[in-house]
C-alpha positions in Angstrom: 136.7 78.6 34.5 139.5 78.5 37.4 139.4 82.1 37.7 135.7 82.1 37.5 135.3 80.3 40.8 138.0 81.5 42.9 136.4 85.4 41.8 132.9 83.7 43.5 134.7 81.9 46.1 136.4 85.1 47.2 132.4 86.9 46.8 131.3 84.5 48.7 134.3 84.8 52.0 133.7 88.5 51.7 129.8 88.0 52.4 130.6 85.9 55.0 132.8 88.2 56.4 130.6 90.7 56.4 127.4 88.9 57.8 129.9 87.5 61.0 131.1 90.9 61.8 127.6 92.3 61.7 126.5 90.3 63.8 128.7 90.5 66.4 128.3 94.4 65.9 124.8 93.7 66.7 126.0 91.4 69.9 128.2 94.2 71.3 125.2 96.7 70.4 122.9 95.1 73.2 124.9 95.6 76.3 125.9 99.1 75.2 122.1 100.2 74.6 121.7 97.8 78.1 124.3 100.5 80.2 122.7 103.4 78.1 119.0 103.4 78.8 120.1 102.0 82.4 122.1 105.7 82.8 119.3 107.4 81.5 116.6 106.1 83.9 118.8 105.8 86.8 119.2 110.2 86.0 115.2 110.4 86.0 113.5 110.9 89.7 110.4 109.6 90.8 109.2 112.4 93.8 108.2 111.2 96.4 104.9 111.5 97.7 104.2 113.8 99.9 100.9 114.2 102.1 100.1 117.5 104.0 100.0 115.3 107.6 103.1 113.3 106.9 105.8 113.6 109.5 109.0 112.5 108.9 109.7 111.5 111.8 111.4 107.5 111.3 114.5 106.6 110.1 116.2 103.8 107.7 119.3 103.4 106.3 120.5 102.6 102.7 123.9 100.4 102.5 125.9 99.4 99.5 128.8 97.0 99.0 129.8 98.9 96.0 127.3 96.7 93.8 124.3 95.9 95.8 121.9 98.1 97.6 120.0 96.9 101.2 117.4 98.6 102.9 118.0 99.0 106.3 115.0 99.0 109.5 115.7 99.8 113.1 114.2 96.3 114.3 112.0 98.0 116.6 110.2 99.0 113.5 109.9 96.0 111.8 106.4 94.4 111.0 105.6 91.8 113.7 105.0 89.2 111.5 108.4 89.8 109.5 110.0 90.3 113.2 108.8 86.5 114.2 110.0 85.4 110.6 113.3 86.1 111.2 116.5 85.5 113.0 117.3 87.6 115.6 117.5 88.8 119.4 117.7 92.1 121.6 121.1 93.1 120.4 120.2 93.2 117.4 119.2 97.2 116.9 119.3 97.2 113.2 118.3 94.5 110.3 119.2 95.0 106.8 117.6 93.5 104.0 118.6 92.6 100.2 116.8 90.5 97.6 118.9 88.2 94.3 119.3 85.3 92.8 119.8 81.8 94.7 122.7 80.4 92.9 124.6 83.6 92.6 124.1 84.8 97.0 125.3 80.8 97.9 128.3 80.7 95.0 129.5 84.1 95.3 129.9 85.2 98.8 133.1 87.9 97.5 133.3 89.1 94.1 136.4 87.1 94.0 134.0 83.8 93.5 132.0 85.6 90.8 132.2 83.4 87.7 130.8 83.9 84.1 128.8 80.4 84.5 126.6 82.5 87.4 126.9 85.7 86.2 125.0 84.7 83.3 122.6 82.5 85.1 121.4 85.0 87.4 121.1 87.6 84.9 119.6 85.4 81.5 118.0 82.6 83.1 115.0 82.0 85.3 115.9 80.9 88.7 115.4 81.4 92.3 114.9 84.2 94.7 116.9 84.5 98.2 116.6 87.7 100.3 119.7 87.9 102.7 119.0 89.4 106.0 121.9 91.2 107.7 121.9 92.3 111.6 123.6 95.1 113.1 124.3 96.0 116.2 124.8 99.8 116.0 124.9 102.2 113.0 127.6 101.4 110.1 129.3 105.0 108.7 128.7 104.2 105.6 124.9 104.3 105.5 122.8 107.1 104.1 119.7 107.9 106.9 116.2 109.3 105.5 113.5 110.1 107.3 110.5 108.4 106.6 106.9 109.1 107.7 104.8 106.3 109.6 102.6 105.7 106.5 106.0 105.3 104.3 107.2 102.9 106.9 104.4 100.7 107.0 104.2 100.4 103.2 108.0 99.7 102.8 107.3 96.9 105.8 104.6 95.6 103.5 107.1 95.2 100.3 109.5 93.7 102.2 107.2 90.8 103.7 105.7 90.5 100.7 109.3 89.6 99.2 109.4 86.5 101.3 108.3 83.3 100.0 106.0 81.4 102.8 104.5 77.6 103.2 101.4 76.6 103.4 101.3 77.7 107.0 102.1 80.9 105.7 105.9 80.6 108.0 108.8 82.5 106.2 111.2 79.8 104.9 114.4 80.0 106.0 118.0 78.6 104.6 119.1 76.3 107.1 123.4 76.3 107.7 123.4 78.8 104.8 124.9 82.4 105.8 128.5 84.2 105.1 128.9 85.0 109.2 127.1 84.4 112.0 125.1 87.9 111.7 123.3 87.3 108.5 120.7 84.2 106.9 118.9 83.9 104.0 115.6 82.9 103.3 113.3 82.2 100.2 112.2 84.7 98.2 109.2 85.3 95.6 109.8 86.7 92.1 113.1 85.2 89.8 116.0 87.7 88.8 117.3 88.6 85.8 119.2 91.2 84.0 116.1 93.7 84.1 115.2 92.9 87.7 117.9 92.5 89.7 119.0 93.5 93.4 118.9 96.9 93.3 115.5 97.3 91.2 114.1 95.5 94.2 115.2 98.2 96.8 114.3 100.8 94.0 111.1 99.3 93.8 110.4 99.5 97.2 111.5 102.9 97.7 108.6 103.6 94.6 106.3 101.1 96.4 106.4 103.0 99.8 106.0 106.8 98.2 109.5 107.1 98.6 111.7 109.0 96.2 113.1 107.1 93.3 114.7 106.4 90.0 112.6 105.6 87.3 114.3 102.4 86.9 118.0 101.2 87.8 119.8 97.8 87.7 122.5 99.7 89.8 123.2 100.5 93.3 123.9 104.0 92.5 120.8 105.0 91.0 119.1 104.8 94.1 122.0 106.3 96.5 122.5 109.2 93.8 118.8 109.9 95.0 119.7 110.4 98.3 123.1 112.2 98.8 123.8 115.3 100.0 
């Protein structure tokens, strides 16, 4: 009888075994199909389109930190209404703008600060928007120019405002005391981020939005810039 149970209690370990290392099979199967359809439609271009009287004749700039992408205006050609949102004076020739997650932009101004607490908050939970507006005073080396048509530049002007969260008097919302230097703010943003809309989806997404050339999708900085080398 002994021998009995310890032959169903052994059954019985070995199918819980079993079921525990399945699942976790199944855990570390989601972010490996996560990186591999993000590869995939990072590879697959979205041309940009092109219209017999464009003239490319305006430039921006794409910069990345290693992780996140910003999109770059000379602030001469920057929507007025965006231009009197925003922070800035005559010496500033260039602003640069980037979109994530509240918590994760004020906790983690180096990647030394990243934690696991707000990596996984920004990427599974819903929470707040912040776009972070740089400003330059000249051209940085390690930005990638592309010339842009009028018509291209208005429309990625138009994603970019529309990216800002407003009051009821329709006034961009800034961060007040909130920056990493004295040449940067943030400011309220629409939409919440997550792991399949994250920083660099929104610059893709504007790049699509404006007729620009594109990935397909990408949650990385170097689906876009792959795009645009040389």
């Amino acid at each position: 009888m002994i021998g009995f149970r310890n032959y169903f209690g052994r059954q019985n370990l070995y199918q819980k075994l079993e079921i525990t290392l399945k699942s976790i099979g199944f855990l570390l199967l989601i972010p490996i199909l996560y990186l591999l359809i993000s590869l995939i439609f990072s590879s697959i271009t979205i041309d940009r389109e092109l219209d017999i009287d464009n003239v490319f004749n305006e430039s921006i700039y794409l910069n990345s930190n290693g992780v996140h992408l910003d999109i770059i205006l000379p602030a001469k050609n920057i929507n007025s209404t965006l231009s009197k949102g925003i922070v800035h004076n005559e010496k500033d020739v260039f602003i640069g703008f980037g979109w994530g997650d509240e918590n994760f932009f004020i906790n983690t101004p180096t990647w030394s600060d990243l934690t696991f607490t707000n990596a996984f908050r920004a990427l599974f939970l819903k929470s707040t928007s912040l776009m972070h507006v740089n400003r330059y005073h000249s051209i940085q080396s390690n930005w990638i120019e592309i010339k842009i048509s009028s018509a291209e530049l208005h429309k990625l002007n138009t994603y970019i405002l529309s990216s800002f969260r407003t009051n009821s008097k329709g006034e961009i919302i800034i961060l007040e005391n909130q920056g990493y230097s004295s040449s940067d703010n943030f400011y309220k943003a629409t939409g919440s981020y997550s792991c399949f809309k994250t920083c660099n989806t929104w610059a893709n997404s504007a790049f699509r939005y404006s007729g620009l050339k594109s990935c397909y999708w990408t949650p990385f900085d170097f689906g876009l810039i792959n795009q645009y080398k040389n």
